[in-house]
C-alpha positions in Angstrom: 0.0 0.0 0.0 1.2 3.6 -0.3 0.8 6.3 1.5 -2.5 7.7 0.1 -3.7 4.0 0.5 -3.2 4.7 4.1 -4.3 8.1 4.5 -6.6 9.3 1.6 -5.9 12.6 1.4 -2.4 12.4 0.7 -4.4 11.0 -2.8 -6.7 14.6 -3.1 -5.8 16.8 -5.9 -7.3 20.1 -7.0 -5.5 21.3 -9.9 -6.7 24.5 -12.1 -4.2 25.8 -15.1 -0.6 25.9 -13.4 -2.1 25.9 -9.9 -2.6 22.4 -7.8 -3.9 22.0 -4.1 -2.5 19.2 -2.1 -1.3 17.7 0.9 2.2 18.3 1.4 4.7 15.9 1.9 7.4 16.3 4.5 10.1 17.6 2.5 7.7 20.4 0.4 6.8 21.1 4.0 10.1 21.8 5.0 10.0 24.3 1.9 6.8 25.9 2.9 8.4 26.7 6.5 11.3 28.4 4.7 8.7 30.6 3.0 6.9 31.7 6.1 10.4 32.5 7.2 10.7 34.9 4.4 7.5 36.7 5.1 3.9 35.7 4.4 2.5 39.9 5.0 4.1 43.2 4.9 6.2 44.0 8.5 3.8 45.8 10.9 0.2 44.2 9.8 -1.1 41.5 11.7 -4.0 39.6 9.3 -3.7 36.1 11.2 -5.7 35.6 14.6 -2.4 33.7 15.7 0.8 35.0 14.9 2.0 32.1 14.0 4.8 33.5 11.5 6.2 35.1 14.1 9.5 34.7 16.3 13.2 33.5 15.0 13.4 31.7 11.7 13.8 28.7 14.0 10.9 28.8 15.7 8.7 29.7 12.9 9.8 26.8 10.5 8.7 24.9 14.0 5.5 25.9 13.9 4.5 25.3 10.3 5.4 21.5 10.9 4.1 21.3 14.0 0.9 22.6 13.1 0.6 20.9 9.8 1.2 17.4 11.6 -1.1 18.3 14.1 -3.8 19.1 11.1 -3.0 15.5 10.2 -3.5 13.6 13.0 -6.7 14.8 13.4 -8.7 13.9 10.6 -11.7 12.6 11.6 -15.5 12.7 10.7 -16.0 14.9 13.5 -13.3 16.9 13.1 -10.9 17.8 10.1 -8.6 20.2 8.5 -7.2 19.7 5.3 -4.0 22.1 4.6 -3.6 22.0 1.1 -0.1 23.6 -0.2 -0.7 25.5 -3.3 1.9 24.7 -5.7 2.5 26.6 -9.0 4.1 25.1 -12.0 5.3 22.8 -8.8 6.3 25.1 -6.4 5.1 25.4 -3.3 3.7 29.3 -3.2 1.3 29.2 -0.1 -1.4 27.2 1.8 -5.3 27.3 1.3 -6.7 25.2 3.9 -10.5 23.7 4.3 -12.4 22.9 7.5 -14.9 21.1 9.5 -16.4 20.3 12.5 -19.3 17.6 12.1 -19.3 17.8 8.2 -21.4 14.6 7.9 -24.6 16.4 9.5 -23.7 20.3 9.3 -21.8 20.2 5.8 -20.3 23.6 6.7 -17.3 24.2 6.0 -14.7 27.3 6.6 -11.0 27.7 4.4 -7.9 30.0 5.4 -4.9 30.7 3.0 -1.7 32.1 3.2 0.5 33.2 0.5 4.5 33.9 1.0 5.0 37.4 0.1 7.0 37.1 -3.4 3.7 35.8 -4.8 1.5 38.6 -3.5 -0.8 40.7 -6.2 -0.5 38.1 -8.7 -4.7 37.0 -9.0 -3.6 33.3 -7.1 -5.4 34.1 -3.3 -8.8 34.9 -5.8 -8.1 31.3 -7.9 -6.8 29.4 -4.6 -10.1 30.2 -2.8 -12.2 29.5 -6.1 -10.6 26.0 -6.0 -11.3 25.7 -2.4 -14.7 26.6 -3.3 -14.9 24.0 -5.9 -13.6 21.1 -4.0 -16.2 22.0 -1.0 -19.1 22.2 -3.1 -18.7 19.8 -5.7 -16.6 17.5 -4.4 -17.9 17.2 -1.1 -21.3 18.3 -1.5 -21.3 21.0 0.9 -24.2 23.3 1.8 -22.4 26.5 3.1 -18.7 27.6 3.2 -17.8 30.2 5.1 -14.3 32.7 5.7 -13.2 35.2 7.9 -11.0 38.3 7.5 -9.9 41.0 10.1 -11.4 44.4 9.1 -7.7 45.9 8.5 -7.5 43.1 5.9 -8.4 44.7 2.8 -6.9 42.3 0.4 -8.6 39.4 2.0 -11.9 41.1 2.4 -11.9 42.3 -1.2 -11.8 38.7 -2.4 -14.6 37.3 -0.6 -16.7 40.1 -1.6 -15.9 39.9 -5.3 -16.8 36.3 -5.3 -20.2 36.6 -4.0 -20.6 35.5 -0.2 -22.8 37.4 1.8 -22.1 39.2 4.9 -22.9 37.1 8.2 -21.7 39.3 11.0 -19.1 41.2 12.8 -17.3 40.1 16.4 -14.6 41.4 18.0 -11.6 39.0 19.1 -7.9 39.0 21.0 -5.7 39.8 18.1 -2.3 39.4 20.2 -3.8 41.5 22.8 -5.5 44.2 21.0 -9.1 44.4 19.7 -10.0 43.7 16.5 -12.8 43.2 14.4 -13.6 40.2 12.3 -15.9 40.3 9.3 -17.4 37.0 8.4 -19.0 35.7 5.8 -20.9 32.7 4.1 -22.1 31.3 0.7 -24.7 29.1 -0.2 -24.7 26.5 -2.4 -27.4 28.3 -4.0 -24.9 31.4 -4.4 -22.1 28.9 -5.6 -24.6 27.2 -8.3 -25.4 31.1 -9.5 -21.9 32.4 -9.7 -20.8 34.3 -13.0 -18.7 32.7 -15.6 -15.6 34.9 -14.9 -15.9 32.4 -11.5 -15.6 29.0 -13.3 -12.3 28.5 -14.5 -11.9 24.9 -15.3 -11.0 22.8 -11.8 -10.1 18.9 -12.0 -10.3 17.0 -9.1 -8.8 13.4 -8.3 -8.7 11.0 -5.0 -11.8 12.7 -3.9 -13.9 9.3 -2.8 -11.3 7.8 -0.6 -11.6 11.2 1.5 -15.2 11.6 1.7 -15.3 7.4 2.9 -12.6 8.3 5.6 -14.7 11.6 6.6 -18.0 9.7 6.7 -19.6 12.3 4.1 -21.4 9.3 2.7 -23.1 7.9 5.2 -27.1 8.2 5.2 -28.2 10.8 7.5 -31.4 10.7 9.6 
């Protein structure tokens, strides 16, 4: 058996032009910490709820394995998070992640990316979330997907408003000590089904029915 044999979705792909999602393995992981080193935002914002990207170079390549093998070991129907590295033309550029908390009934679902700062302004954040977007709703059948983004997030913000999800409140949250205010938002599969052309580029998917048997997303519901 390999290793997608063993753990489905190391198998899931999501590939659009010269863009493809996927789990990482260890060594592309290694590369991905290396970018968060070199800066994943301009010096002085703070778009991420945990500053995770922050500290020495040591201790932030740490923290991207750590978290990603955390993410890993725990997959489970009532609980998953799948961070996908975004690789383009094969290098790893960023993460856009997807995720759950008892998919199987609720089939809402949330996603987070992260870019390293070279590849900034370049359209992929837009394309990466369309993908994630894609793999939610039609390979996974969900029913809402939902995003967040800090209000001094513009780019972020600007993205999930172009493509259509509808506002679904404000809170305020601990930002590394400060206040700050989180937008959220959510989009039906109603809203996903009407989307314009300019939001269909052409997505392939592969190894998506060993994850949705290890996730339970086809098991009969009551």
């Amino acid at each position: 058996m390999d290793l997608a044999d063993m753990f489905p979705p190391f198998g899931l792909r999501v590939a659009c032009a010269d863009l493809e999602l996927r789990l990482p393995d260890d060594a592309e992981l290694a590369t991905l910490a290396d970018l968060a080193v070199a800066g994943v935002h301009e010096p002085g914002r703070r778009p991420f709820l945990v500053p995770w990207n922050v500290g020495t170079p040591e201790e932030v390549r740490r923290g991207v394995l750590q978290y990603h093998w955390a993410a890993r070991g725990r997959t489970a129907p009532e609980a998953w998070a799948l961070e996908l590295a975004v690789f383009r033309d094969g290098e790893p550029v960023g993460v856009q992640s997807v995720a759950a908390t008892d998919y199987p009934v609720t089939r809402s679902a949330g996603t987070g990316s992260w870019l390293g700062l070279a590849h900034h302004g370049q359209g992929l954040g837009k394309r990466m979330r369309l993908m994630a977007l894609h793999l939610l709703f039609e390979g996974f059948d969900a029913a809402v997907a939902t995003t967040e983004a800090f209000d001094d997030n513009p780019e972020s913000n600007g993205v999930t408003r172009s493509l259509g999800y509808a506002p679904n409140g404000v809170v305020l949250r601990d930002r590394q000590g400060e206040r700050a205010t989180e937008n959220r938002y959510r989009m039906t599969r109603a809203a996903w089904d009407a989307r314009p052309d300019a939001h269909r580029p052409g997505v392939t998917l592969r190894g998506v029915a060993p994850v949705r048997a290890m996730l339970g997303m086809d098991e009969a519901q009551p």
